[in-house]
N, C-alpha and C positions, 0 to 999 in steps of 0.2 A: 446182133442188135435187135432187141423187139418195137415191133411198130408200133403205133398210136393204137391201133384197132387192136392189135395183143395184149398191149396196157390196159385198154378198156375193157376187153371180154375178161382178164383176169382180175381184173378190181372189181366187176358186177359181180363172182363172186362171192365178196364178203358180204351180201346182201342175202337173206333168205328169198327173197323173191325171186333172182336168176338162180339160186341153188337149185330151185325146185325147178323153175324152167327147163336148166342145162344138166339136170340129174349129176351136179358135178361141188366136190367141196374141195375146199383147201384143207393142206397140213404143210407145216412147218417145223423144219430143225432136222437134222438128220439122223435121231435117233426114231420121231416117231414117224416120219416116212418111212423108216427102213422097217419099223415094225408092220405099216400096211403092205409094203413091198413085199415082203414075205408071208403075208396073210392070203386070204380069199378075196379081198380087193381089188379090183384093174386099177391099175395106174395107167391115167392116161397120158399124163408129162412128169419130167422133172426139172426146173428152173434148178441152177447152180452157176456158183459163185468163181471157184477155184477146181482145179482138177482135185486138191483133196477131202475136197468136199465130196466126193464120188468114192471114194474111202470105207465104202457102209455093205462089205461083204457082197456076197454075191446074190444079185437081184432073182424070185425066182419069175420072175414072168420081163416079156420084152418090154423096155418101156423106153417112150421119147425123151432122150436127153437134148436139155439145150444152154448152154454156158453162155450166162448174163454177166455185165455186167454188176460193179455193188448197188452203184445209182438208178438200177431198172429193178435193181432188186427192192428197194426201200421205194420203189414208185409200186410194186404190185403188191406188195407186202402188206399182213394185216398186222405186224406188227411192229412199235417205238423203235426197236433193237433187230435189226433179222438177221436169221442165223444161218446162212449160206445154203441152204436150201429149200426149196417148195417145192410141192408136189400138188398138182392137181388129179381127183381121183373122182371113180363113179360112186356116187351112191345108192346100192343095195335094194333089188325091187323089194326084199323084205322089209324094207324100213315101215310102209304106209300102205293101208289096203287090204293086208294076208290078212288071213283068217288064222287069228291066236290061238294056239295050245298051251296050257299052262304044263310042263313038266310033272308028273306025276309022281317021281322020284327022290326029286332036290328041291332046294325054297328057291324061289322065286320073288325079287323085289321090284313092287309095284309104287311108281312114283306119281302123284295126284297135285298138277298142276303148279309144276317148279318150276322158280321163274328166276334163276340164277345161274349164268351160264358154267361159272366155276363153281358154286353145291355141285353140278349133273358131274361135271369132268371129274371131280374128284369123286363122287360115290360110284363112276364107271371105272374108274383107279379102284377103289375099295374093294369092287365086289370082283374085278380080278383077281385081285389079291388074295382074298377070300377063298375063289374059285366058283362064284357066282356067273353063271353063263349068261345069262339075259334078264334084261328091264325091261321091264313093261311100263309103258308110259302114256297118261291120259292127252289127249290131242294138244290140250292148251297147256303144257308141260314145253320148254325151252328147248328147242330144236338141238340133237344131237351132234350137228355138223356146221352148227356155229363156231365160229374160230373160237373163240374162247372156248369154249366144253373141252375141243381137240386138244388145244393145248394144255387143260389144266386136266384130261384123261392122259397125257404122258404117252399115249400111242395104245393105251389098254383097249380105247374103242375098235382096235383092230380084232381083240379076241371075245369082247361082251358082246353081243346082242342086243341094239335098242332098237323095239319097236313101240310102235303108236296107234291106240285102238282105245274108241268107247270102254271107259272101265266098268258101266253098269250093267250090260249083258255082261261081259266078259265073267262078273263079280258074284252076278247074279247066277250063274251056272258053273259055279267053281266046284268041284266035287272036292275042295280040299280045305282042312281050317287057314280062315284068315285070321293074320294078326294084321293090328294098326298100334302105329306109335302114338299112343295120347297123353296127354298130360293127367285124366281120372283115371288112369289103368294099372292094371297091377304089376307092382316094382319086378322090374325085368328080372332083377336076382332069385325071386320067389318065383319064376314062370321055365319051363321046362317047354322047351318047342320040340318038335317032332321030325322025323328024320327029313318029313315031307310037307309044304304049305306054304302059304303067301304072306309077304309080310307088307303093308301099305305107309307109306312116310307120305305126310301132306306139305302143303303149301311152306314157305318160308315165315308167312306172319300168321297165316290163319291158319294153319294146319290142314286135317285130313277133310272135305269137302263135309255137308252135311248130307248130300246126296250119296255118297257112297261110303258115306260114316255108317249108315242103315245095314250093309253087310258086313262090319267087324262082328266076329265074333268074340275075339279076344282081344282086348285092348292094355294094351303094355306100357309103360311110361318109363321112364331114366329117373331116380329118385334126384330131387336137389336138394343139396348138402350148403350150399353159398347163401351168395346173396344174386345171384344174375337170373336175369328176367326169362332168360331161353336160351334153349344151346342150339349151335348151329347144324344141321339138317343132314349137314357130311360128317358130320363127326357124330351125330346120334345114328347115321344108317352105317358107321363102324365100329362102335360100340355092339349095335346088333346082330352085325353080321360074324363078327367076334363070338358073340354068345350063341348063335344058331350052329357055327360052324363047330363051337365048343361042345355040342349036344348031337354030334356026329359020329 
């Protein structure tokens, strides 16, 4: 049975402010627990429901098991529905702080000040998928280890890479061509990327910043064929990563 003071230190939690404090985020469901279980992640606990809920193969690192409760579990839970397990995990000294290398290799997708906790989760799905290793994300871009991103990244956040740094040094010292997704750029079909470079997807209503619109050098757009005003942010950084990956 969890205490009052358990209930509460895992409910603060879903708050970005004790995340940062506790260096600690939630994941839920037992498929993408098990995918940080078996990643570079520590796990610090794992709240469960049922013994078969513990069902999720073999953990590779030791981790605190403790069988709750369904009614403790819908008390710590960030989410309407919970689905028989949580896992409380550290977050990554890489997340904030290091000092960025852009990959010199492979593209790199740079995201400028997204404010959508399920756009981030799914274009961290995407560029798995892809085989895209890491985001780079401007500071005031939607924290990665908001419940929502987790869940709507499917447990992919266990094998992407998201960090968080000033884009305009970063941008400014790129020794590699940057692309940005614009609406005046040239139709992605007509545009040939390179084994190696950055690609920049901006804001959800305003797009790519003005301040570091100054380093595009090539500016790309999705042609539209309809009548809709704008497409959405994850589904234009899969489209893209489709065509970069396509020119491989």
């Amino acid at each position: 049975m969890l205490s009052k003071s358990q209930i509460s230190f895992v409910k603060s939690l879903h708050k970005k402010k004790f995340r940062k404090e506790w260096g600690l985020f939630i994941a839920e469901g037992i498929k993408s627990v098990v995918e940080f279980a078996q990643s570079n992640y520590v796990i610090d606990s794992i709240f469960y429901t049922t013994k078969d809920a513990l069902k999720m193969g073999i953990l590779s690192q030791k981790v605190k098991l403790v069988e709750i409760k369904e009614e403790e579990l819908e008390k710590i839970s960030t989410l309407t529905k919970p689905q028989q397990v949580l896992a409380i995990i550290r977050i990554p000294d890489h997340s904030t702080g290091a000092k960025i290398k852009l990959a010199d290799q492979t593209f790199t997708l740079i995201l400028d000040n997204l404010q959508d906790p399920g756009n981030l989760g799914t274009i961290i799905r995407t560029a798995d998928w892809f085989g895209f290793k890491q985001l780079i994300c401007s500071p005031d871009t939607v924290e990665a280890y908001n419940p929502k991103v987790i869940q709507a990244s499917m447990g992919s956040l266990s094998r992407v890479q998201v960090l968080y740094t000033d884009l305009l040094p970063l941008l400014g010292q790129c020794p590699l061509p940057i692309y940005g997704a614009l609406l005046d750029g040239k139709p992605i079909g007509q545009t040939s990327f390179p084994a190696a470079g950055v690609l920049v997807l901006g804001n959800e209503g305003n797009g790519i910043s003005d301040e570091v619109r100054q380093y595009i050098q090539h500016s790309v757009t999705i042609p539209r064929y309809g009548g809709a005003e704008s497409l959405n942010v994850a589904l234009s950084a899969a489209i893209f990563c489709m065509k970069i990956r396509n020119a491989f």
